[in-house]
N, C-alpha and C positions, 0 to 999 in steps of 0.2 A: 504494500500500500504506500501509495505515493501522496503529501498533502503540499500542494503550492498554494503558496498564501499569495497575495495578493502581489506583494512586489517582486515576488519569485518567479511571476507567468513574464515580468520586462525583461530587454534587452540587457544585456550586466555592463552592456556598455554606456547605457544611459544615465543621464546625471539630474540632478537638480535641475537644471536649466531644462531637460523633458519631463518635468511632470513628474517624475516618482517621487512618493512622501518617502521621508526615511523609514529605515524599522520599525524606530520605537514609538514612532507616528500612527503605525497600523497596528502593531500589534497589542493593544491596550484592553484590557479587562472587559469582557463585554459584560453586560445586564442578562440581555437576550441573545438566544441563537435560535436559530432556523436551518432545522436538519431538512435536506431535499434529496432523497437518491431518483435519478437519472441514469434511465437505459434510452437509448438512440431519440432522443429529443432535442434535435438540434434545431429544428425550425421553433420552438417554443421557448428557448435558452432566454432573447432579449425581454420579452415579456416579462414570463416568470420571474427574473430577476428586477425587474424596471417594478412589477406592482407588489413585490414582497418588500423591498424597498423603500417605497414611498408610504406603505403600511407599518413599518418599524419607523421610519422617523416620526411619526404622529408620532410617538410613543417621548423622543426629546431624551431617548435613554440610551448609554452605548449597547451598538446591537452588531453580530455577526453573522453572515450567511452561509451557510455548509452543504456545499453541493457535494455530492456521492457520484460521479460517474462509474459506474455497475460496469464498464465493458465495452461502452457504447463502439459499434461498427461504424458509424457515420461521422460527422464532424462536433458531435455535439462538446467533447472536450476542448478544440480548437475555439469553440464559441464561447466557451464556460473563459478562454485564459483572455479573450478579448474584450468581456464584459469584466475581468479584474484588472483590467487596465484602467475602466472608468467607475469603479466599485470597490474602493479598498476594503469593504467590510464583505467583501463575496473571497471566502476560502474554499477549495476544492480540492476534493479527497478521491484521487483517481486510483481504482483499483485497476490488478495485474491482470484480469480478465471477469467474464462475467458471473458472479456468484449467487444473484438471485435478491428480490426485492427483500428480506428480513436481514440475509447476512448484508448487504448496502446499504440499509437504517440502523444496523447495530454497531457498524464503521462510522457511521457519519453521528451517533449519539456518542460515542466514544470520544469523538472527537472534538466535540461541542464544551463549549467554558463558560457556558452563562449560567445565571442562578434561575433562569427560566427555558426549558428548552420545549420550543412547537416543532413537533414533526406534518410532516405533511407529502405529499404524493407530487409529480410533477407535471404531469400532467394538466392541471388546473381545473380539475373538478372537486379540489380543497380550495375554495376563495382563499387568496392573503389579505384579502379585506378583513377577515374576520379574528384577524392576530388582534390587534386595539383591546376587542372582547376578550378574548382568553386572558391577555392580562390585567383584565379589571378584573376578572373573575379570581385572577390570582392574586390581586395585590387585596383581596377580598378575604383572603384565609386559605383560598382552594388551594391543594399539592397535584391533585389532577384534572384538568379540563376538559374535558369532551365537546370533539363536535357531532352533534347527533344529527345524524340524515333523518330529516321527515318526511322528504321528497324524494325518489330518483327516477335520470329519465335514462336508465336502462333500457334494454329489450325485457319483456315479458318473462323469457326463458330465463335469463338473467336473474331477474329480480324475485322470479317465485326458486331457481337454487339457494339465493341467498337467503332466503327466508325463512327454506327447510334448514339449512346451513343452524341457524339462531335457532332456531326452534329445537333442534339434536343438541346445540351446543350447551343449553339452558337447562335441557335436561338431565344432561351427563356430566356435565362440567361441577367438580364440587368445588371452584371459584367462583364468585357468581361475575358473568363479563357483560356488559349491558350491551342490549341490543343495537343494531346500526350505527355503532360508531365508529369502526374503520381505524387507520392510526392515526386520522389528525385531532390532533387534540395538543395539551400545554401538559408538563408535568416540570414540579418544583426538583430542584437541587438533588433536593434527598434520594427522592421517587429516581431519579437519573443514576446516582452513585449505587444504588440497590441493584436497577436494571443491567448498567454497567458490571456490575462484578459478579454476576448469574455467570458461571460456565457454562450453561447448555449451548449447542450448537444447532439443533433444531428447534427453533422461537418463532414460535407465536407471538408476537408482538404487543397486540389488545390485551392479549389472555396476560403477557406477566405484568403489564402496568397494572391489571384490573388485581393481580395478586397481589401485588407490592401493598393495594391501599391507599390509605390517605382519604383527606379530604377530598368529596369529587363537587365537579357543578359539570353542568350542560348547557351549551352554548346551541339554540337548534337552528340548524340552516336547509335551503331546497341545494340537493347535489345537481349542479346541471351535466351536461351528457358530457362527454368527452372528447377534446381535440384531438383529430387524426384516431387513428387506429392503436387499439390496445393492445399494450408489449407484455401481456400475460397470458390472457386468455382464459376459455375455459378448464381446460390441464389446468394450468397454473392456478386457478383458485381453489379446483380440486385438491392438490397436491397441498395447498396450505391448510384446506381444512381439515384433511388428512390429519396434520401436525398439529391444531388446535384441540383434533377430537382425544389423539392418542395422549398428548401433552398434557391435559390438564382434565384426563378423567380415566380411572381406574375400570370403568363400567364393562366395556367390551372385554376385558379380560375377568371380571367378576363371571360377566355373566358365560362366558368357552367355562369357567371353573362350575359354575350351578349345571350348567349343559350336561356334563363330563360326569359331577356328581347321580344325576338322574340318570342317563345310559348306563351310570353302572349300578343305579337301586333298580331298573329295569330288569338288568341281569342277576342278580343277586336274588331278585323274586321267580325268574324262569329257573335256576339252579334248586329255588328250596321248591319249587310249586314240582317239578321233575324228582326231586329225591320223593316225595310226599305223595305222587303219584307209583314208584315206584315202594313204598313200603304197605299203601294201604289199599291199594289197586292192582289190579291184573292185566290195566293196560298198556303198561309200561313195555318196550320192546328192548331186548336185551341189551346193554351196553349202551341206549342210549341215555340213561339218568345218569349212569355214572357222566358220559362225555360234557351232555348240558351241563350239571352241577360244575365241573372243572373249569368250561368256559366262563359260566357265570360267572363263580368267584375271583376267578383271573381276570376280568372283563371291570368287576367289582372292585378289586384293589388297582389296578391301573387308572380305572376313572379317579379313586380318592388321593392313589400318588400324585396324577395329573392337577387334581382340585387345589392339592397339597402346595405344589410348585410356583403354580401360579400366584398364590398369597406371597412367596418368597420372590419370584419375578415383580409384583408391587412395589414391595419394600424396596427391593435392590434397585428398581427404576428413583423413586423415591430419591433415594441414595446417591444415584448416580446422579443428578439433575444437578447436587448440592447446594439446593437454596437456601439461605439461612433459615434457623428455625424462628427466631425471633431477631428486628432489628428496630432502630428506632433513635432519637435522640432529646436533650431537654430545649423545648422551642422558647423561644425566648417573642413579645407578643409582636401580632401579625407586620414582621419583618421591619419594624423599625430599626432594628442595630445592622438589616442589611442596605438597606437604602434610602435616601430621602429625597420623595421624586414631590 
């Protein structure tokens, strides 16, 4: 991972007399940052930056921009180094190739130094209008912000998977993750140093903010449809929900364990209902009570070593995630020793 800041994208031959601010000029302690990852969005680069932009300076606070380019095949990093010609507050976090929309929001949240960090998609169907909000919201108490879709102008097929999508996730998930809210949203300091120091490598993103806690608020806005064609697709949303479902609910393997359990009380009842026939009946054909009983019971103890495993495959997932058990710190009241806007 490669990050050029802003006077790193100039000529090194350039001086004072071209425009470059010095170092210590740009690199100054932001308030705010704005994580973006970017896959092949090169026609949407001057926007994007132009109205996230003019949405942080309302704000009158030092603010940073952190562009993520994920890979991009097209020009879109070549664009990203020319709008930090004219944007000293636009840093960008070029990876070694394409890694996928959570591992390029977990690089570019890594990378971020503000005590307030808004993620958000690049595309622009996260308005950067609605940054101003989240940090009212936050200078309010809130550690996490949501922006809740009330609207979206998806396709039909679209919008009723996602639906189902929320609806599985709500009922299996023992986090509780609120519905339609996607990753853009504001999360405090804390909520970011937590998320940050999670090892897992397969993130669900919503799911560990929505774990971490805190304070929440909702910010609700209409998601309008999408500029140009979308660099995920249907795969690609499967495959994350895939990650959200396994991630953050034990359920599917509970229930392969209850499955497993019953196929071998099934067999365990054909083994004794076959001995019982064979002791108090005549119609039992030779050697077959013995055979059924044997499979039964065989059938019987493999389904409860399996039921057995699986509570230990839990745990060991559990385990392996290594999220803290408890975190937390003494808040001192609603952020006056951090700033005074």
């Amino acid at each position: 991972m490669r990050i050029d800041m802003a006077v790193a994208a100039q000529s090194t031959t350039a001086g004072p007399a071209a425009g470059v601010m010095p170092l210590a000029d740009v690199i100054t302690q932001p308030t705010l940052s704005i994580v973006i990852p970017l896959l092949d969005e090169e026609a949407l680069v001057p926007e994007l930056v132009g109205r996230v932009r003019e949405s942080c300076r309302e704000l009158g606070v030092p603010f940073e921009i952190v562009v993520v380019n994920d890979g991009s095949r097209d020009n879109t990093l070549g664009r990203l180094i020319e709008e930090s010609r004219m944007v000293p507050e636009l840093r960008v976090v070029d990876l070694f190739r394409n890694f996928g929309h959570m591992p390029a929001l977990s690089a570019g949240v890594a990378a971020a130094r503000g005590e307030a960090v808004v993620v958000m998609d690049g595309d622009l169907q996260d308005p950067p209008e609605l940054i101003p909000q989240f940090v009212a919201e936050w200078r309010r108490g809130a550690d996490v912000v949501y922006g809740l879709r009330t609207v979206r102008y998806e396709s039909l097929l679209k919008r009723t998977a996602i639906r189902g999508f929320y609806f599985l996730l709500n009922r299996m998930a023992e986090t509780k993750i609120p519905s339609q809210v996607g990753t853009f949203g504001l999360m405090d300091r804390r909520v970011v140093d937590v998320i940050v120091a999670m090892p897992e490598r397969s993130r669900y993103f919503a799911g560990l903010r929505a774990w971490v806690g805190g304070k929440q608020a909702f910010v609700a806005y209409e998601r309008p449809d999408r500029k140009g064609e979308s660099r995920v697709g249907m795969s690609g949303l499967f495959r994350l929900a895939r990650t959200a479902l396994i991630s953050f609910s034990k359920v599917p393997l509970r229930y392969a364990a209850l499955l497993s359990l019953l196929c071998g009380l099934v067999l365990f009842l054909v083994g004794a209902g076959a001995t019982l026939i064979r002791l108090f009946t005549n119609l039992a054909i030779p050697g077959w009570a013995t055979l059924t009983t044997l499979i039964g019971m065989m059938g019987f103890v493999q389904s409860l070593v399996l039921a057995l495993l699986a509570e230990y495959v839990a745990v060991i997932f559990d385990e392996m995630k290594a999220r803290p058990p408890i975190f937390g710190a003494p808040r001192v009241h609603p952020r006056l020793s951090r700033c005074k806007w």
